[in-house]
C-alpha positions in Angstrom: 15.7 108.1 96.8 16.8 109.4 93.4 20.2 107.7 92.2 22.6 110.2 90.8 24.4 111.3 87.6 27.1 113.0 86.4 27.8 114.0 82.6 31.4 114.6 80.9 31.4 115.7 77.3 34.2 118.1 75.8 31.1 119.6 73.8 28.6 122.1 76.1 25.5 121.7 73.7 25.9 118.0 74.1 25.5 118.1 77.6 23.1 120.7 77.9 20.7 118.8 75.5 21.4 115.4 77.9 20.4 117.4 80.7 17.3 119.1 79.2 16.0 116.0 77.0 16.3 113.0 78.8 13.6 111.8 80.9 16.0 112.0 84.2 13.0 112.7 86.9 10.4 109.8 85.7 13.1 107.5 85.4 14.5 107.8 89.2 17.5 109.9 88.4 18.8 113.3 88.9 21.6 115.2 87.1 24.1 116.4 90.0 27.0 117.6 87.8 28.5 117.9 84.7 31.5 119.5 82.5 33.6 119.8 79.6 37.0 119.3 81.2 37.9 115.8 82.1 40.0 116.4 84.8 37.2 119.1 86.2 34.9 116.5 86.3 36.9 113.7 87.6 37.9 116.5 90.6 33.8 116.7 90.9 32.8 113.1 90.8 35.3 112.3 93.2 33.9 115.2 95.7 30.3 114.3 95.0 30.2 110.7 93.9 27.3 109.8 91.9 25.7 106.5 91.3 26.5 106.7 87.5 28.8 108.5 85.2 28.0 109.2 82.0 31.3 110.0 79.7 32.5 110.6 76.5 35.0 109.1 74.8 36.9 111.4 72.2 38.0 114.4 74.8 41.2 116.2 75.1 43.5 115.8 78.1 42.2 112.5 78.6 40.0 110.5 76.8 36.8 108.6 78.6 38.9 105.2 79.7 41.4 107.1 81.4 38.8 108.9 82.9 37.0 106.0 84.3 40.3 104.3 85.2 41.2 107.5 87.5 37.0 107.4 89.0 37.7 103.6 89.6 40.7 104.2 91.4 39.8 106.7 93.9 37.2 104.4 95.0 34.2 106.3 93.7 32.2 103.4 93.5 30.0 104.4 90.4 28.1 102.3 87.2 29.2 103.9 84.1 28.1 104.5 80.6 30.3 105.2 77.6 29.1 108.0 74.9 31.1 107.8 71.1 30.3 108.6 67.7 32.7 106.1 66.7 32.6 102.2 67.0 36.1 101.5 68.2 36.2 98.1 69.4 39.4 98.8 71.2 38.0 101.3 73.2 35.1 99.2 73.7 37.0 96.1 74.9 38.9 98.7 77.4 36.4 99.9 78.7 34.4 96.3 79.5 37.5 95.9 80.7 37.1 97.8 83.4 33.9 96.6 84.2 31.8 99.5 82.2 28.2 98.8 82.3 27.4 100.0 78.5 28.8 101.4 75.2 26.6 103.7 73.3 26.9 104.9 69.8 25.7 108.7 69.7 23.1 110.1 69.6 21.2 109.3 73.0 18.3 109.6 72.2 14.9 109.7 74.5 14.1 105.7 73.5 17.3 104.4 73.7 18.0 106.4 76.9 14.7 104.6 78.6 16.3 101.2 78.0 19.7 102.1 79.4 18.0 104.0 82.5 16.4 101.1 83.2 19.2 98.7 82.7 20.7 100.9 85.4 18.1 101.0 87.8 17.9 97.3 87.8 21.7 97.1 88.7 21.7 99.7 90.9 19.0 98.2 92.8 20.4 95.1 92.8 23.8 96.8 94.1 21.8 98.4 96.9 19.7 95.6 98.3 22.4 93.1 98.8 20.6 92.4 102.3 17.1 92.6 103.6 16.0 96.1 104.2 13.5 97.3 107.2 12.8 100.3 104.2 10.0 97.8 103.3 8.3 97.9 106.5 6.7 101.4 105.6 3.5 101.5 104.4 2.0 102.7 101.4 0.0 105.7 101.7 -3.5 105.7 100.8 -2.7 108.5 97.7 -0.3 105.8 96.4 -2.5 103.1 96.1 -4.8 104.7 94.3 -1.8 106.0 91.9 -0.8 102.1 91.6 -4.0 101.1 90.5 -4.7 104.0 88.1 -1.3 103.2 86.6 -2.3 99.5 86.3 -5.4 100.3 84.9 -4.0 103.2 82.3 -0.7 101.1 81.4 -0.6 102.2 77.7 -0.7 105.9 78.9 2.3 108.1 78.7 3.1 108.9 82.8 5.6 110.7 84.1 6.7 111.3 88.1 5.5 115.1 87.6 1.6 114.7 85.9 0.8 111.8 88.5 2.2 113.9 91.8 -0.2 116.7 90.1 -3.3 114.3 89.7 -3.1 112.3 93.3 -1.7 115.2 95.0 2.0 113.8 96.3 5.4 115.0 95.3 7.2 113.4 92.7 10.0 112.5 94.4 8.3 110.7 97.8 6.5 108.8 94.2 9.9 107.6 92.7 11.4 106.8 96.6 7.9 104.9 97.3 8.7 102.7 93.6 12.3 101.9 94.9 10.9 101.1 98.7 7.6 99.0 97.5 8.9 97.6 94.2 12.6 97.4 93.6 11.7 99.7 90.9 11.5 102.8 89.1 7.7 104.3 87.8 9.4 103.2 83.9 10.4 99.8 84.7 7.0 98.7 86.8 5.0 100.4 83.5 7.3 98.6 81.2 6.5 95.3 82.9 2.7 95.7 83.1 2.9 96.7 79.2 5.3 93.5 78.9 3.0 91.2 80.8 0.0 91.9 78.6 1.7 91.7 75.4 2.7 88.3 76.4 -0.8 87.1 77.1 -2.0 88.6 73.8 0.7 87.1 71.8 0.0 83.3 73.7 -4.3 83.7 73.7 -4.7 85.1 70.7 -3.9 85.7 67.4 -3.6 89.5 67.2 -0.9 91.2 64.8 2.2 92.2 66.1 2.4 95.6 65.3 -1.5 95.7 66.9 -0.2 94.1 70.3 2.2 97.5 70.2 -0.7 100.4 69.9 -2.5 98.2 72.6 0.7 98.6 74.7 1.5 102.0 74.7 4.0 101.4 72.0 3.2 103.8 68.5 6.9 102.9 67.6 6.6 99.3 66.3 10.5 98.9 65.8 10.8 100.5 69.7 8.0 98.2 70.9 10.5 95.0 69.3 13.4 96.4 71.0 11.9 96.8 74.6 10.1 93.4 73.9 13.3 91.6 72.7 15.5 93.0 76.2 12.6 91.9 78.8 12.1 88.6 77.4 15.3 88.0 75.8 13.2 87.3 71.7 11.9 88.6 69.4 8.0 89.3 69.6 8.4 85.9 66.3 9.7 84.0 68.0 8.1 84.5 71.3 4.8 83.4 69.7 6.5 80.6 67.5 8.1 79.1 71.0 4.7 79.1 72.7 3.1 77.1 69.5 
């Protein structure tokens, strides 16, 4: 099942880029809402309450914290995620205060967004399977196999939810519910982690460059290839290899 969103910014080509340029779908999420007015939204999220909210900070009426503060207290239950253009460490310490999930400097981008949609699935899914599901009992279709092993087999490809339901012939969302059911996962996070697990075995059995071990991994972006490396094993690609020495 597709976790939900909902977007407040006081600027409308802000949120209409969100919506239309961030990898939602192929990352197991779907936009349910959004608006400019604070107290709109908060009216919303508290009618349709989404798995995440994605705010602003700078708004009028009320800024992002009171915002959260108000979702927090009418029990919504949600993760959320603070937008700024500014670094204001008061605002930041608030909202951690309040149990936020991340701060983000503007812009959100599409790489940056990857890494905080998977920082999310992982706490959502660990929020949702606090006890043994029977969900796992199902079986996997036959057209789902063979999607898991093409995507183990084409791990430095591009995929998205949309061009594998087209090639094996299975919607894209019964894909993304099959992920959470079979792995805990999202079709992002299980490529990231094939892509992780064979840079690791490069970097320990041989001596191939850095920036080579990227392009091998699906990862053009050497400095983006660092920073997904650096969050799943918690070092540097350096010191990964230097460690293993």
């Amino acid at each position: 099942m597709l976790s939900t969103v909902y977007l407040v910014d006081d600027e409308r080509i802000i949120l209409e880029d969100l919506v239309r340029s961030i990898p939602w779908l192929e990352n197991g999420f779907q936009v349910i809402g959004y608006n400019t007015n604070p107290l709109v939204a908060f009216a919303e999220i508290v009618e349709k309450k989404p798995d995440v909210v994605f705010t602003d900070l700078k708004m009028p009426v009320i800024d992002g914290i009171e915002l959260v503060r108000r979702i927090k207290d009418a029990n919504v239950g949600a993760e959320f995620i603070m937008l700024s253009a500014f670094e204001d460490f008061t605002a930041c310490h608030d909202f951690f205060a309040l149990r936020g999930l991340d701060y983000i400097v503007k812009p959100l981008n599409e790489d940056n967004a990857a890494l905080v949609l998977e920082q999310l699935s992982r706490e959502l899914a660990a929020k949702n399977h606090q006890q043994p599901s029977t969900q796992f009992e199902a079986s996997q279709s036959q057209s789902f196999d063979d999607l898991i092993a093409y995507v183990n087999e084409h791990f430095n490809q591009n995929h998205t939810l949309a061009g594998l339901g087209e090639r094996f012939h299975m919607n894209p969302t019964y894909i993304c519910d099959l992920f959470a059911k079979q792995y805990e996962s999202t079709l992002t996070i299980f490529v990231t982690n094939l892509r992780m697990k064979e840079a690791s075995r490069l970097m320990l059995e041989t001596d191939t460059a850095f920036k080579e071990i990227a392009i091998h991994c699906g990862y053009p972006n050497y400095q983006y290839f660092c920073k997904v490396f650096k969050q799943h094993f918690g070092k540097s690609p350096s010191g990964y290899r230097e460690d293993s020495e």
